[in-house]
C-alpha positions as CSV (number, residue, x, y, z in Angstrom):
1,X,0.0,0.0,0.0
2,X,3.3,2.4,0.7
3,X,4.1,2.6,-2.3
4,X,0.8,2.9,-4.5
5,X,0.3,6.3,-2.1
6,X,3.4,7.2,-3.1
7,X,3.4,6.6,-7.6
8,X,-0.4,8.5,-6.5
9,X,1.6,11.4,-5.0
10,X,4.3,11.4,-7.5
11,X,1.9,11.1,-10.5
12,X,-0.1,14.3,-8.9
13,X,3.2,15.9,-8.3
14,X,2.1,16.8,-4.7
15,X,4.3,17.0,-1.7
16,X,3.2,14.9,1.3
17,X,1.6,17.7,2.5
18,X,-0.1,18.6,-0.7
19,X,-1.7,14.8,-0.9
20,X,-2.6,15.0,2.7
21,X,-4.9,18.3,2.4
22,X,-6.9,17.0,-0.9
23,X,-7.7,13.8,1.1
24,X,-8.6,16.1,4.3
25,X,-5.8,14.3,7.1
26,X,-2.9,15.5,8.4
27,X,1.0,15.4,6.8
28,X,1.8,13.1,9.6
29,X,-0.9,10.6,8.5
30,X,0.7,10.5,4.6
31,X,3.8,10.1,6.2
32,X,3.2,7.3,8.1
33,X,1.7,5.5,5.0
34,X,4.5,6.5,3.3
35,X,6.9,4.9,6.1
36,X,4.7,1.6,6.3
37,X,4.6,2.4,9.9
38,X,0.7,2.1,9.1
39,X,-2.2,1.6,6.8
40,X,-5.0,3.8,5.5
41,X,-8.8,2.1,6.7
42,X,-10.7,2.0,3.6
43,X,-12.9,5.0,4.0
44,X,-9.2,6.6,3.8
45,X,-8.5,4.8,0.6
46,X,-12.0,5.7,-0.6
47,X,-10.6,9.5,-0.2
48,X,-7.7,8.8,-1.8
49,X,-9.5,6.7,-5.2
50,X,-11.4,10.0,-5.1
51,X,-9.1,12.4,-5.3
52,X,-7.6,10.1,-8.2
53,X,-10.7,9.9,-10.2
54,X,-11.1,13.9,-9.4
55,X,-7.4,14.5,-10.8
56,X,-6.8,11.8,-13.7
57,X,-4.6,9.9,-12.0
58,X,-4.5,6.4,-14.1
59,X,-4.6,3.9,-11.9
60,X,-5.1,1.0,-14.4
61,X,-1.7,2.1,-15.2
62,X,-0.8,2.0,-11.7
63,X,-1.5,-1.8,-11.7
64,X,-0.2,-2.7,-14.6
65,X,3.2,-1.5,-14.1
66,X,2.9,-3.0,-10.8
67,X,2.5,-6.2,-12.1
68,X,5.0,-5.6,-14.6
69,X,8.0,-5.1,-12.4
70,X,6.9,-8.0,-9.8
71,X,7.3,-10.4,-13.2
72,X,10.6,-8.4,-14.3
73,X,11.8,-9.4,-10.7
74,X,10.9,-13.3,-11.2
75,X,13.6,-15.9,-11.9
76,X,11.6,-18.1,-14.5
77,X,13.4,-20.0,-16.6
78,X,13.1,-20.1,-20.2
79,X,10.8,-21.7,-21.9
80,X,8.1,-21.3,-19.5
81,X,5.4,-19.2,-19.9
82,X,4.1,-16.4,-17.5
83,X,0.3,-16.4,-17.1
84,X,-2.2,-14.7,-14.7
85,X,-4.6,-16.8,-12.6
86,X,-7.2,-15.2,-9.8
87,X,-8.7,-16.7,-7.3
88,X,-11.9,-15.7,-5.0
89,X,-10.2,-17.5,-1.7
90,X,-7.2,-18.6,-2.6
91,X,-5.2,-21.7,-4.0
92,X,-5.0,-24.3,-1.2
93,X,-2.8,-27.3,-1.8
94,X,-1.7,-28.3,-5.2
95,X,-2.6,-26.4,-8.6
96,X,-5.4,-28.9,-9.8
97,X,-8.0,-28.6,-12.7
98,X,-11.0,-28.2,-10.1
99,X,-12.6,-25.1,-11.6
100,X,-16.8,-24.9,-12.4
101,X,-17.7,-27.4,-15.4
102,X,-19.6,-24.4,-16.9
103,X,-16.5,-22.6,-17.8
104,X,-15.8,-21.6,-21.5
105,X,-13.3,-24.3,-22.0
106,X,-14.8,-27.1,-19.1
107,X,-13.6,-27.8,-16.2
108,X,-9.7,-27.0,-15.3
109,X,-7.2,-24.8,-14.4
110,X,-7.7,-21.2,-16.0
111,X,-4.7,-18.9,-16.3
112,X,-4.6,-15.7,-18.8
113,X,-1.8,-13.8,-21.0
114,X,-3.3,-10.4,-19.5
115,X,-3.8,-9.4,-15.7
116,X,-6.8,-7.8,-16.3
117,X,-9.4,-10.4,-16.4
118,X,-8.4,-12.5,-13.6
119,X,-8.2,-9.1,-11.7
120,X,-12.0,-8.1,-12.4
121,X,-13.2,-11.9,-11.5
122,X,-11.9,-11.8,-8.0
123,X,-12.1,-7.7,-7.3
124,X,-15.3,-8.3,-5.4
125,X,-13.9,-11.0,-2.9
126,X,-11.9,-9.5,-0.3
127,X,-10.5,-12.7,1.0
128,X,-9.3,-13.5,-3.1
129,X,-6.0,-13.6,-4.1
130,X,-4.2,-12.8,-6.9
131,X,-1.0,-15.1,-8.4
132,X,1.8,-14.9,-11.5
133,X,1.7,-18.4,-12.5
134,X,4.5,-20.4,-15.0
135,X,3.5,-23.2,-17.5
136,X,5.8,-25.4,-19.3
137,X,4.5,-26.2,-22.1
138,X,6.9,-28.8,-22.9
139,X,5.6,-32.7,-23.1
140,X,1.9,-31.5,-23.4
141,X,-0.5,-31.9,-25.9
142,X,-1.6,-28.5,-26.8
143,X,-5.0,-27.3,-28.2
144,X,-4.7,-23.6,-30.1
145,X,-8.4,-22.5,-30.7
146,X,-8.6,-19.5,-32.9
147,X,-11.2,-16.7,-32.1
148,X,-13.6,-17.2,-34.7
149,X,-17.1,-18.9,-35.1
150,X,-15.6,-22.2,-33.9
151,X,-14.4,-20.9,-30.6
152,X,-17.7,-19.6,-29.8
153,X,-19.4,-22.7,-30.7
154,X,-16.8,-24.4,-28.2
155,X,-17.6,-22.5,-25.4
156,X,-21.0,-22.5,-26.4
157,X,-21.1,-26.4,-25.9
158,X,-19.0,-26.4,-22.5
159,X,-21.6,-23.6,-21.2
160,X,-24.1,-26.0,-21.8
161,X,-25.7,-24.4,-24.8
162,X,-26.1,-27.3,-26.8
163,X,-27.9,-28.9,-25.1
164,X,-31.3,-29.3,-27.3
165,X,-28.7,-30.5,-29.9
166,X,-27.4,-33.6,-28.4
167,X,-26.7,-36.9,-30.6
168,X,-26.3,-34.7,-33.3
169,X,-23.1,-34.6,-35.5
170,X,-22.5,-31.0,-34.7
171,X,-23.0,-31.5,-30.8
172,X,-20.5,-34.9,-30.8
173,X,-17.6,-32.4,-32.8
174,X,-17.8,-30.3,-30.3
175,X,-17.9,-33.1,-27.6
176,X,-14.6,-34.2,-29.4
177,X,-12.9,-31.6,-30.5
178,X,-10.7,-31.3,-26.7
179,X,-10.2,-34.4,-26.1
180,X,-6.7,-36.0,-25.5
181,X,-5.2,-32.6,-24.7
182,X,-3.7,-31.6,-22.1
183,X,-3.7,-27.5,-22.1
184,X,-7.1,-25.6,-24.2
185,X,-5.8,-22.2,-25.5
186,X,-7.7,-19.4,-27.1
187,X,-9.0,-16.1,-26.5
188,X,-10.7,-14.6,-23.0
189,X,-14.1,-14.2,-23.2
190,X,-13.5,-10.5,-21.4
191,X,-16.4,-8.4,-20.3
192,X,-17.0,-6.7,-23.5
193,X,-16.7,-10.2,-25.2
194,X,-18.7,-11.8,-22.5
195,X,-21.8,-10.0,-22.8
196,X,-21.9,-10.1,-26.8
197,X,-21.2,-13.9,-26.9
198,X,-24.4,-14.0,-24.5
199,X,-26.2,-11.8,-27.1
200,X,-25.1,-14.6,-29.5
201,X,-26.7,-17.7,-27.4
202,X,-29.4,-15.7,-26.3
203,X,-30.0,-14.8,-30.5
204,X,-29.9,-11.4,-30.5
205,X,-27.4,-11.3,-32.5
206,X,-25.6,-13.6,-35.5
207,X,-22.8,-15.6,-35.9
208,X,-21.9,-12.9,-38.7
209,X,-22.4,-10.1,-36.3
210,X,-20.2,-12.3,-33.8
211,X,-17.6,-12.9,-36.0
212,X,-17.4,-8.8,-36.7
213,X,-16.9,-8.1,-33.3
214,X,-14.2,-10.8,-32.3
215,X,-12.1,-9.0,-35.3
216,X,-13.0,-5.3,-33.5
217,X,-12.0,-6.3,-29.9
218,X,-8.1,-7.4,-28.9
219,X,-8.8,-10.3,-27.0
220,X,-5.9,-11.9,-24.4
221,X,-5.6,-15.6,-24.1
222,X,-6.0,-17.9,-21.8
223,X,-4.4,-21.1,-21.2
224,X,-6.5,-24.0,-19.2
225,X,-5.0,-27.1,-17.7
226,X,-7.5,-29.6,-18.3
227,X,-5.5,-32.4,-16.7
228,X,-3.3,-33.3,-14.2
229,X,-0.5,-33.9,-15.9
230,X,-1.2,-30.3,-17.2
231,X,-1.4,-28.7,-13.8
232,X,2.1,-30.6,-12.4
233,X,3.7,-28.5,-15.3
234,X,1.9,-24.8,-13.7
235,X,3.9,-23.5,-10.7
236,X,2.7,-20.4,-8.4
237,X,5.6,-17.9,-8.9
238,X,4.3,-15.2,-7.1
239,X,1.1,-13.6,-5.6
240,X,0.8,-9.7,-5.7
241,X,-1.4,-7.9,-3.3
242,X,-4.3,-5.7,-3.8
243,X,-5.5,-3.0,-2.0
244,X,-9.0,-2.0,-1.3
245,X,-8.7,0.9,-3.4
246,X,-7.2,-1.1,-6.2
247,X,-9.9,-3.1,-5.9
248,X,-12.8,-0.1,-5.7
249,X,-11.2,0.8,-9.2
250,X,-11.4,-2.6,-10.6
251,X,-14.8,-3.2,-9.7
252,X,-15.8,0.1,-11.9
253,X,-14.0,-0.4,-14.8
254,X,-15.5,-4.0,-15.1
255,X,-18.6,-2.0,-14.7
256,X,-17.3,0.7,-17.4
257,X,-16.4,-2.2,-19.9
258,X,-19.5,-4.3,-19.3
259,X,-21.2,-0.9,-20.6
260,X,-19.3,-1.2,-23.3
261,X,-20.3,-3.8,-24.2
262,X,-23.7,-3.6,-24.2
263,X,-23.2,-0.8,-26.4
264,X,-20.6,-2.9,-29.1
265,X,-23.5,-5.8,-28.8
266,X,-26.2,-3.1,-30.1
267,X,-23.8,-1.5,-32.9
268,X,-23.3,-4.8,-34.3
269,X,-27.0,-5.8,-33.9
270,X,-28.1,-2.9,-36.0
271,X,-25.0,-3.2,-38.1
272,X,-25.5,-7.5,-39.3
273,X,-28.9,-8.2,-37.8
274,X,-29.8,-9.2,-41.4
275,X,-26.7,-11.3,-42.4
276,X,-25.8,-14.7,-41.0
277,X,-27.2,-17.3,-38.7
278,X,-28.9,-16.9,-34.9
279,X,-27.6,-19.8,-32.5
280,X,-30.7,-21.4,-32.4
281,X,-30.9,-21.4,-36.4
282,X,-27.4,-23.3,-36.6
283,X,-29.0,-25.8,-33.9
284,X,-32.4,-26.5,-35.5
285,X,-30.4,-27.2,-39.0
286,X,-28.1,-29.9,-37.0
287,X,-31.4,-31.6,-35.4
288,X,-33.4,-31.3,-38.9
289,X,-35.8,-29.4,-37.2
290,X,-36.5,-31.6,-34.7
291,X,-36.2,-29.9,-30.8
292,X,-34.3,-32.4,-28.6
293,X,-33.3,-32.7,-24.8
């Protein structure tokens, strides 16, 4: 916490004494932050995220270079890849593929190429935790799953979608298409993406209109040990702490991208709502017509 007061003071070019009057406290207060001799409560930090938001300080920057420097500092050997993994209490014992069997890519071990989307998953859970994680890749079978109509009909089938489609050719591809690997990788359904692949299922919107917007949006990866073998090759390299205030922050730019989303999903809409297929169109061709389940 020392030292995000102190990039937030050196970003607003403010003395100690200057930071100390725009949050309403004494200099002796700052300084003690400053000192680590103690901690701001979070109605203090709620002062301070203020007085960020009222002076353009950035603190998604903040975080990011944060994050940055703590993987500059690791001692990962080569070969191994740095990833991004959040968790809402914690990892307790061994790295194991344990995670809900609704997630885009089934159940497994989730890790990302960008900090961002583990770090808006857990913002709300004071007791989560957030860890740099290294994968060898090396010995694994390996799964690269493009961001395109296919990888939205993957995660549409391990989200339980396709339900009213199974037996069908098009369900059992799907049903197929992961197995014998050990590591699933392809893009992050982030918030912006989230909510316009939901427009997609729910058939608001085509596979067309889909495709446009998974070509508009710069998507990170994410890399999921779906076996055990998988998850002996991921190793917990460090965990970064988060502050209450970073947290705050986080929880409104999810909120600002969701937004965003909402409004990409109704561009598009208006943009392709006549070209392509809806979800349930591409299901009722691969059951003939015929509603199963």
């Amino acid at each position: 916490m020392k030292d995000l007061i102190l990039e937030i003071r050196n970003r607003l070019n403010a003395s100690q004494e200057d930071l100390a009057k725009k949050i309403g406290i004494s200099f002796a207060t700052v300084n003690r932050w400053e000192n680590g001799h103690s901690t701001p409560n979070k109605a203090m930090q709620l002062r301070l995220y203020d007085v960020c938001r009222n002076e353009g300080v950035d603190l998604e920057d903040i975080i990011e270079e944060k994050i940055k420097k703590t993987v500059a500092g690791l001692n990962v050997a080569s070969g191994k890849k740095i990833l991004y993994h959040g968790s809402k209490s914690g990892i307790k014992g061994p790295i194991a593929p344990i995670s809900r069997d609704r997630c885009d890519f089934g159940r497994g071990f989730y890790m990302g190429t960008e900090s961002y989307q583990p770090l808006t998953l857990i913002s709300d859970f004071e007791q989560s935790k957030f860890y740099v994680i290294s994968l060898d890749l090396s010995d694994l079978k390996v799964l690269e799953v493009n961001p395109d109509i296919e990888w939205a009909m993957l995660v549409a089938f391990n989200r339980g979608k396709m339900e009213g489609a199974r037996g069908t050719g098009l369900y059992e591809r799907y049903a197929a298409m992961a197995k014998g690997y050990d590591v699933i990788v392809g893009s992050i359904a982030n918030d912006r993406m989230f909510y316009v692949l939901d427009n997609f299922f729910l058939g608001n919107i085509t596979d067309k209109a889909l495709e446009m917007s998974l070509s508009a949006l710069q998507l990170g990866q994410q890399y999921v040990a779906v076996t055990e073998k998988a998850c002996r090759h991921a190793a917990i390299e460090t965990e970064i702490e988060l502050s209450y205030l970073e947290r705050t922050f986080l929880r409104d730019l999810s909120e600002s991208n969701r937004v965003k989303g909402v409004n990409l999903a109704n561009e598009i809409c208006r943009d392709y709502r006549r070209e392509g297929q809806f979800f349930d169109e591409i299901l009722k061709e691969a059951t003939g017509g015929v509603k199963r389940g």
